[in-house]
N, C-alpha and C positions, 0 to 999 in steps of 0.2 A: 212242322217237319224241318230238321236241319238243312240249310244250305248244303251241299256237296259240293266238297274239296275241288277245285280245275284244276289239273296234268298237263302240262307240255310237256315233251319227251324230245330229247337232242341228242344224238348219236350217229355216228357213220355206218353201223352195221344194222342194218334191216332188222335180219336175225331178235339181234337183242332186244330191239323196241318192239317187238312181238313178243319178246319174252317176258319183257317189262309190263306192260298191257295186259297180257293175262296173267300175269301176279295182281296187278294193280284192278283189274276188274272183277277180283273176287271181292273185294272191301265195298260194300256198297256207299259208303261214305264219302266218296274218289269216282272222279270222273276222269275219262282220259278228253283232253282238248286238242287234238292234235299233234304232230312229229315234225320233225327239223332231220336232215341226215348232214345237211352244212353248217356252219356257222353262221355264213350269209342268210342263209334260210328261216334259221332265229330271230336277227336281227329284223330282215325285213317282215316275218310274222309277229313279232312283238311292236313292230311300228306302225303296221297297216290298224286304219283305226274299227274299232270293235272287237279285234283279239287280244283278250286276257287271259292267263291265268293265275293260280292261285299259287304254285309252284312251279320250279323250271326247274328239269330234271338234266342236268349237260356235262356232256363228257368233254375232258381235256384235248383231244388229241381228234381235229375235224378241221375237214379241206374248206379253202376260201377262208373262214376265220378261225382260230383258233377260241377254246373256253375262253381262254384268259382275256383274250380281242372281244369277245360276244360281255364278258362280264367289265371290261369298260367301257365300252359303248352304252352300255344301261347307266355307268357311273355318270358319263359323260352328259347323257341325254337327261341325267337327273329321273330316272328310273327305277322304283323304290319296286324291286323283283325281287321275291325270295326263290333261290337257289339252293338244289343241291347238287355237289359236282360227285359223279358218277365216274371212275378211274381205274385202269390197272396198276394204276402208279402209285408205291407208297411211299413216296419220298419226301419228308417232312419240309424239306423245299416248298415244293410243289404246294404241300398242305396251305402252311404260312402262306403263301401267296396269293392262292383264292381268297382265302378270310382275307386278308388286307384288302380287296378288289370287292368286297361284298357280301361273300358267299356265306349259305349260313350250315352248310351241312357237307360234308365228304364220305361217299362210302365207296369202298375197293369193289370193283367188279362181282370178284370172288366172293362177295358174301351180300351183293344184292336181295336178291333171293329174299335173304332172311330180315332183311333190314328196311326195305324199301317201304312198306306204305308205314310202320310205324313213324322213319324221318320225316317220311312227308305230312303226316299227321301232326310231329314237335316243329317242324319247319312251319308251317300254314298257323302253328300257334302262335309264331312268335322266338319259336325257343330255338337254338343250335343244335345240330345231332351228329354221331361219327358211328362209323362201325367201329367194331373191338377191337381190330386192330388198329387203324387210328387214334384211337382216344388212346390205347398202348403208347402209342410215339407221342401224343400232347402230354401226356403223364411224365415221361420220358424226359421231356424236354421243360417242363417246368419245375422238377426235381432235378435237375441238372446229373441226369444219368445219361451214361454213354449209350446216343445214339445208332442206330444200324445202318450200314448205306443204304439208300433208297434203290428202288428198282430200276429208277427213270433210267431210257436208256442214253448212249453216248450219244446219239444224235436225235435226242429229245429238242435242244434248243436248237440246232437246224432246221427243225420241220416248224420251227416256231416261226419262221421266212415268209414273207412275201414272194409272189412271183418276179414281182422289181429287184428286191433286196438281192436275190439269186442272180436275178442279170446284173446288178451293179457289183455282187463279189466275183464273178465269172471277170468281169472286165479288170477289178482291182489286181485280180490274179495272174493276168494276164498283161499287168501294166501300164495298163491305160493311164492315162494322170487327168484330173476331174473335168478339163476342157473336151478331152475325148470322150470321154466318159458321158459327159452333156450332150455331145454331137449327138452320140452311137444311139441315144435311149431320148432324143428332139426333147430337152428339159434343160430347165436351169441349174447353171452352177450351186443356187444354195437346196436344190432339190438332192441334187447328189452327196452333198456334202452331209444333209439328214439324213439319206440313205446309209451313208458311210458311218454314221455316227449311234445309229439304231445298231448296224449292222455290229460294228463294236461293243455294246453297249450287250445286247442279246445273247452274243454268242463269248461275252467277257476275254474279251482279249483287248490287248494293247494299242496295237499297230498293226500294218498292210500285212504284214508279214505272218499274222497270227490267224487273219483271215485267209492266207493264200492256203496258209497248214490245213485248218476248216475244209477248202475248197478240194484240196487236192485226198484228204479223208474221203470226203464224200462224193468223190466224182463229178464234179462240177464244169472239171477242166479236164 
Protein backbone atom coordinates (compact mmCIF):
# COMPACT_ATOMS: atom_id res chain seq x y z
CA UNK A 1 0.00 0.00 0.00
CA UNK A 2 1.31 3.48 -0.94
CA UNK A 3 2.54 5.80 1.68
CA UNK A 4 -0.05 9.00 1.73
CA UNK A 5 1.04 12.32 0.73
CA UNK A 6 1.26 14.77 4.46
CA UNK A 7 -0.67 18.38 4.06
CA UNK A 8 0.15 21.35 6.20
CA UNK A 9 -2.07 24.00 5.24
CA UNK A 10 -0.98 27.97 6.16
CA UNK A 11 -3.48 30.48 5.72
CA UNK A 12 -5.19 33.43 7.66
CA UNK A 13 -8.62 32.73 6.62
CA UNK A 14 -10.36 29.69 8.24
CA UNK A 15 -12.76 29.64 5.59
CA UNK A 16 -10.29 28.68 2.97
CA UNK A 17 -8.33 25.89 4.83
CA UNK A 18 -11.73 24.28 5.08
CA UNK A 19 -12.10 24.68 1.80
CA UNK A 20 -8.74 23.40 0.93
CA UNK A 21 -9.36 20.18 3.06
CA UNK A 22 -12.35 19.25 1.58
CA UNK A 23 -10.74 19.48 -1.88
CA UNK A 24 -7.83 17.82 -0.52
CA UNK A 25 -9.82 14.94 1.36
CA UNK A 26 -11.30 13.66 -1.62
CA UNK A 27 -7.92 12.30 -3.06
CA UNK A 28 -7.28 9.40 -0.99
CA UNK A 29 -3.69 9.50 -1.66
CA UNK A 30 -3.35 12.99 0.72
CA UNK A 31 -3.60 13.34 3.94
CA UNK A 32 -4.30 16.57 5.75
CA UNK A 33 -1.57 17.12 8.68
CA UNK A 34 -2.69 19.96 10.21
CA UNK A 35 -3.31 24.13 9.74
CA UNK A 36 -1.21 27.23 10.63
CA UNK A 37 -3.49 30.51 10.41
CA UNK A 38 0.07 32.65 11.24
CA UNK A 39 3.19 32.47 10.14
CA UNK A 40 4.51 31.96 13.56
CA UNK A 41 2.38 29.06 13.92
CA UNK A 42 4.17 27.33 10.90
CA UNK A 43 7.28 28.04 11.94
CA UNK A 44 6.90 26.88 15.38
CA UNK A 45 4.79 23.62 14.18
CA UNK A 46 7.54 22.66 11.74
CA UNK A 47 10.13 22.95 14.62
CA UNK A 48 8.27 21.27 17.48
CA UNK A 49 9.85 17.71 16.94
CA UNK A 50 7.62 14.90 15.36
CA UNK A 51 5.73 17.25 13.11
CA UNK A 52 6.21 16.63 9.46
CA UNK A 53 4.97 17.02 6.39
CA UNK A 54 5.26 16.11 2.95
CA UNK A 55 4.09 19.44 1.60
CA UNK A 56 3.42 23.07 2.96
CA UNK A 57 0.65 24.57 1.36
CA UNK A 58 1.37 28.70 2.51
CA UNK A 59 -0.01 31.80 1.67
CA UNK A 60 1.93 35.09 1.13
CA UNK A 61 0.17 37.50 3.07
CA UNK A 62 -0.17 36.10 7.21
CA UNK A 63 0.08 38.07 10.61
CA UNK A 64 3.40 37.58 12.84
CA UNK A 65 5.34 36.14 9.83
CA UNK A 66 5.05 36.67 6.58
CA UNK A 67 5.31 33.55 3.56
CA UNK A 68 8.45 34.96 2.65
CA UNK A 69 9.85 35.26 6.63
CA UNK A 70 8.20 31.48 7.22
CA UNK A 71 10.16 30.32 3.77
CA UNK A 72 13.61 31.68 5.28
CA UNK A 73 13.51 30.46 8.34
CA UNK A 74 13.21 26.79 6.76
CA UNK A 75 16.23 28.25 4.43
CA UNK A 76 17.91 29.50 7.50
CA UNK A 77 17.30 26.46 9.74
CA UNK A 78 18.56 24.28 6.70
CA UNK A 79 15.03 22.96 6.24
CA UNK A 80 14.72 20.80 3.05
CA UNK A 81 10.43 21.75 2.98
CA UNK A 82 8.62 21.39 -0.24
CA UNK A 83 6.40 24.35 -0.63
CA UNK A 84 3.54 25.43 -2.43
CA UNK A 85 2.64 29.10 -2.08
CA UNK A 86 -0.92 29.58 -2.33
CA UNK A 87 -1.72 33.59 -3.33
CA UNK A 88 -4.08 36.25 -4.65
CA UNK A 89 -1.16 37.74 -6.05
CA UNK A 90 -0.09 37.50 -9.54
CA UNK A 91 2.84 39.44 -9.66
CA UNK A 92 5.78 37.94 -11.31
CA UNK A 93 7.72 39.81 -8.47
CA UNK A 94 6.28 38.10 -6.00
CA UNK A 95 6.55 34.72 -8.11
CA UNK A 96 10.46 35.13 -8.66
CA UNK A 97 10.85 35.67 -5.29
CA UNK A 98 9.46 32.53 -3.46
CA UNK A 99 11.43 30.23 -6.04
CA UNK A 100 14.51 32.11 -5.09
CA UNK A 101 13.67 31.48 -1.14
CA UNK A 102 12.71 27.63 -2.07
CA UNK A 103 9.52 27.38 -3.13
CA UNK A 104 8.67 24.81 -5.61
CA UNK A 105 5.11 25.58 -6.59
CA UNK A 106 2.77 28.82 -6.98
CA UNK A 107 -0.95 28.72 -7.52
CA UNK A 108 -3.47 32.00 -7.52
CA UNK A 109 -6.15 31.64 -5.23
CA UNK A 110 -8.60 31.79 -7.99
CA UNK A 111 -7.92 28.55 -9.49
CA UNK A 112 -7.01 26.46 -6.40
CA UNK A 113 -9.79 24.46 -6.61
CA UNK A 114 -8.58 23.15 -9.80
CA UNK A 115 -5.11 22.72 -9.24
CA UNK A 116 -4.42 21.94 -5.71
CA UNK A 117 -3.94 18.04 -5.10
CA UNK A 118 -2.51 17.58 -8.73
CA UNK A 119 0.72 20.30 -7.39
CA UNK A 120 0.73 18.70 -4.48
CA UNK A 121 1.17 15.26 -6.05
CA UNK A 122 4.23 17.10 -8.73
CA UNK A 123 5.53 18.93 -5.66
CA UNK A 124 5.82 15.71 -3.16
CA UNK A 125 7.59 14.14 -6.47
CA UNK A 126 10.06 16.31 -6.74
CA UNK A 127 8.87 18.24 -9.52
CA UNK A 128 7.76 22.33 -9.65
CA UNK A 129 4.04 23.28 -10.50
CA UNK A 130 2.12 26.69 -11.44
CA UNK A 131 -1.38 27.26 -12.19
CA UNK A 132 -2.05 28.68 -15.82
CA UNK A 133 -1.94 31.57 -15.18
CA UNK A 134 1.29 31.65 -13.71
CA UNK A 135 3.30 29.52 -15.89
CA UNK A 136 1.49 32.49 -18.52
CA UNK A 137 3.80 35.04 -16.76
CA UNK A 138 7.16 32.51 -16.43
CA UNK A 139 6.45 32.01 -20.28
CA UNK A 140 6.11 35.58 -20.58
CA UNK A 141 9.02 36.35 -18.95
CA UNK A 142 11.42 33.98 -20.47
CA UNK A 143 10.41 34.80 -24.07
CA UNK A 144 11.19 38.26 -23.13
CA UNK A 145 7.30 39.28 -23.86
CA UNK A 146 5.77 42.39 -22.39
CA UNK A 147 4.90 41.59 -18.88
CA UNK A 148 1.30 42.66 -17.15
CA UNK A 149 1.36 44.63 -13.81
CA UNK A 150 0.99 42.40 -11.07
CA UNK A 151 -1.96 42.71 -8.72
CA UNK A 152 0.08 43.15 -5.58
CA UNK A 153 -1.17 45.87 -3.93
CA UNK A 154 0.43 49.36 -3.08
CA UNK A 155 0.92 48.52 0.45
CA UNK A 156 1.98 44.98 -0.30
CA UNK A 157 5.51 45.84 1.11
CA UNK A 158 4.18 47.56 4.10
CA UNK A 159 2.35 44.79 5.57
CA UNK A 160 5.71 43.06 4.92
CA UNK A 161 6.74 45.14 8.54
CA UNK A 162 7.37 44.11 11.69
CA UNK A 163 5.82 45.41 14.58
CA UNK A 164 9.25 47.13 15.64
CA UNK A 165 10.07 48.19 12.03
CA UNK A 166 6.47 50.19 12.32
CA UNK A 167 7.50 51.77 15.73
CA UNK A 168 10.98 52.56 14.40
CA UNK A 169 9.34 54.37 11.02
CA UNK A 170 6.66 56.19 13.33
CA UNK A 171 9.64 57.56 15.19
CA UNK A 172 11.97 58.28 11.90
CA UNK A 173 8.87 60.23 10.80
CA UNK A 174 8.52 62.01 13.33
CA UNK A 175 12.22 62.89 13.63
CA UNK A 176 13.70 61.28 16.22
CA UNK A 177 17.65 60.89 15.22
CA UNK A 178 18.82 57.16 16.18
CA UNK A 179 19.90 58.08 19.98
CA UNK A 180 16.12 58.86 20.53
CA UNK A 181 15.15 56.40 18.79
CA UNK A 182 17.25 53.86 21.03
CA UNK A 183 15.88 55.63 24.16
CA UNK A 184 12.06 55.38 23.04
CA UNK A 185 12.16 51.49 21.98
CA UNK A 186 15.28 50.53 25.51
CA UNK A 187 17.80 49.10 22.31
CA UNK A 188 20.87 49.69 20.87
CA UNK A 189 22.02 52.06 18.61
CA UNK A 190 23.11 49.41 15.91
CA UNK A 191 19.59 47.68 16.50
CA UNK A 192 18.00 50.60 15.12
CA UNK A 193 20.20 51.40 12.60
CA UNK A 194 19.25 47.41 11.16
CA UNK A 195 15.86 48.48 11.81
CA UNK A 196 16.40 51.51 9.59
CA UNK A 197 18.12 49.74 7.06
CA UNK A 198 15.48 46.77 6.54
CA UNK A 199 13.08 49.38 6.75
CA UNK A 200 14.89 50.93 3.48
CA UNK A 201 15.71 48.05 1.98
CA UNK A 202 11.87 46.48 2.05
CA UNK A 203 9.89 49.31 1.35
CA UNK A 204 12.87 50.42 -1.53
CA UNK A 205 13.36 53.75 -0.87
CA UNK A 206 16.45 55.87 -0.41
CA UNK A 207 16.30 57.98 2.60
CA UNK A 208 14.33 59.33 5.82
CA UNK A 209 12.40 61.19 3.83
CA UNK A 210 10.94 58.30 1.45
CA UNK A 211 10.13 56.48 4.59
CA UNK A 212 8.27 59.54 6.13
CA UNK A 213 6.05 59.51 2.39
CA UNK A 214 5.47 55.42 3.25
CA UNK A 215 4.48 56.46 6.82
CA UNK A 216 2.19 59.25 6.16
CA UNK A 217 0.52 57.00 2.97
CA UNK A 218 -0.35 54.70 5.37
CA UNK A 219 -1.23 56.40 8.56
CA UNK A 220 1.41 55.67 10.64
CA UNK A 221 1.66 59.19 11.95
Amino acid sequence: MNKKIRVHIADDHKILIEGLIAVINTEKSLSIKGYSLTGKQVVDWFDKKGNSADVLVLDITMPELDGFEVLKHFREQKINQKVIILSSYDDIKIVDEVLKLGASGYISKGNAGGHIIQAIKKVAAGEQYFSDDIQSLLLQKITGGKLPIGDAPEDFLFEKLTEREIKVLRLVTLEYNTSEIADQLNVSHHTVETHRRKLLKKLNVKSSVGLAMYAVKFKVV
